[in-house]
C-alpha positions as CSV (number, residue, x, y, z in Angstrom):
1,X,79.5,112.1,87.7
2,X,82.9,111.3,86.0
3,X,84.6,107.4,87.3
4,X,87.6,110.2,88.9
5,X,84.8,111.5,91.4
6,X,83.3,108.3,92.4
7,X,86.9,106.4,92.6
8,X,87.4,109.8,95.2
9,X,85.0,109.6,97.6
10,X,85.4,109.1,101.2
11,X,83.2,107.8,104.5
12,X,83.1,109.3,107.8
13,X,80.7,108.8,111.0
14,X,79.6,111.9,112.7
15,X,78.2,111.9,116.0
16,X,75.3,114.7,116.5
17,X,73.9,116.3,119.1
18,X,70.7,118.2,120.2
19,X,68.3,116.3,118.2
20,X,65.1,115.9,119.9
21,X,62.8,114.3,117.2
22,X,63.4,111.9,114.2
23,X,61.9,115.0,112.3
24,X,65.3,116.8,113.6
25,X,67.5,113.7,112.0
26,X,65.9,114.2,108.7
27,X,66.3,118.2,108.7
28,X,70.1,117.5,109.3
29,X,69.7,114.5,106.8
30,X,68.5,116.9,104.0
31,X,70.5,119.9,104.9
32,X,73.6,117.1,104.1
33,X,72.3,115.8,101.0
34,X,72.0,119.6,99.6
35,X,75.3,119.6,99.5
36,X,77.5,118.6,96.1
37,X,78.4,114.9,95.7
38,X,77.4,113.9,99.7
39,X,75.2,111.5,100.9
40,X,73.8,111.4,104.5
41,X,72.1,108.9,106.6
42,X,71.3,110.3,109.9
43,X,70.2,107.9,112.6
44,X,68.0,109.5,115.6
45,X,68.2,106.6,117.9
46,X,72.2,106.4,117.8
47,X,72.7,109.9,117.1
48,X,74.8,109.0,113.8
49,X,75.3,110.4,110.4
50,X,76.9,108.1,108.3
51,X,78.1,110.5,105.3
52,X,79.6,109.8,102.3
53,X,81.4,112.8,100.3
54,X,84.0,113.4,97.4
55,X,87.4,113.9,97.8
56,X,87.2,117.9,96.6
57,X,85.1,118.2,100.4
58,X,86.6,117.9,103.7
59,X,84.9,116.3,107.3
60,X,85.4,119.8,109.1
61,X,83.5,121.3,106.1
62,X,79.9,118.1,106.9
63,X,80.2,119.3,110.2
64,X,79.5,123.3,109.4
65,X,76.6,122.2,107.4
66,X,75.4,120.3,110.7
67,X,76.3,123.2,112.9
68,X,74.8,126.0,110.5
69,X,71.2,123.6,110.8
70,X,71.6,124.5,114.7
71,X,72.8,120.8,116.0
72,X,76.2,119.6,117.2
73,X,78.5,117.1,115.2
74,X,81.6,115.9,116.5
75,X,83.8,114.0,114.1
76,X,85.0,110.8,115.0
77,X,88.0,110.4,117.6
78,X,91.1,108.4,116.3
79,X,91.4,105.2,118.2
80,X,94.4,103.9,119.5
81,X,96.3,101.1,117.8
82,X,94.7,98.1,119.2
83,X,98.0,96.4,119.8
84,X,98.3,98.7,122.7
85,X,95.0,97.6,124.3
86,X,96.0,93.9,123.8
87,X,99.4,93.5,124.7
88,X,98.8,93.3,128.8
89,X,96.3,90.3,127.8
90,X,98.5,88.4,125.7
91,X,101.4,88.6,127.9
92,X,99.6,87.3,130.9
93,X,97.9,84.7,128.1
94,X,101.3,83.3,127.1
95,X,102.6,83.4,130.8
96,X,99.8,81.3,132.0
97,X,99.8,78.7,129.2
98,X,103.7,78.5,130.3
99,X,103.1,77.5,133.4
100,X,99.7,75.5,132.8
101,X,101.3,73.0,130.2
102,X,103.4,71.3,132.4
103,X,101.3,71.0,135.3
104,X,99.0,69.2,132.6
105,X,101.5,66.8,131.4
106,X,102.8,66.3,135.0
107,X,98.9,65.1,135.6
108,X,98.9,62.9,132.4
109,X,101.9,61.1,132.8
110,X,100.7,60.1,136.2
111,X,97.3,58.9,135.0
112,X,99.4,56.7,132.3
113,X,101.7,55.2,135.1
114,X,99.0,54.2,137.1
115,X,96.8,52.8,134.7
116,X,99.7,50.4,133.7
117,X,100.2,48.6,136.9
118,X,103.3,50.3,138.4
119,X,101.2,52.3,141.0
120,X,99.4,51.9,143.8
121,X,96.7,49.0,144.2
């Protein structure tokens, strides 16, 4: 392999299906690695293939390889930005330490008074 193909290579996470047996992962496992350039991992128990692949191949073309082996593969949905999932959280995060800090120092400032004479005996 030439330093151009290795700089070009690329990971991807494939979720299969219909495996019954760990003898089924490494069917699909070696039906992957036949392939030019790609290197498979295939987990039974998670129902994972972790494949890495050059740049000249493309995800849809690892998941053909699966399918032609007679199993599903599914490649990985694309997640939503994670601000998006946050943002209710850290607005009700910054609301509540709003509110919160003065009750706190309210609380302090009255355990200083008292402790200095000026309150109640």
């Amino acid at each position: 392999m030439t330093s151009a193909t290795q700089l070009a290579r690329h990971e991807v996470e494939l979720s299969i299906g219909g495996m019954t047996c760990a003898s089924c992962a490494n069917r699909i496992e070696r039906k992957l690695n036949k392939v030019d350039g790609v290197t498979a991992t295939v987990n039974y128990a998670t129902e994972k293939a972790k494949v890495s692949f050059p740049g000249t191949l493309a995800p849809a073309d690892l998941v053909q390889v699966v399918e032609a082996a007679g199993y599903t593969a599914e490649l990985p949905a694309e997640k939503p930005a994670a601000s998006d999932e946050h943002d209710p959280l850290r607005q009700r995060l910054i609301v509540s330490a709003v509110l919160a800090v003065p009750v706190v120092l309210l609380s302090m400032i009255s355990a200083c008074i008292s402790r200095t004479g000026s309150g109640w005996r």
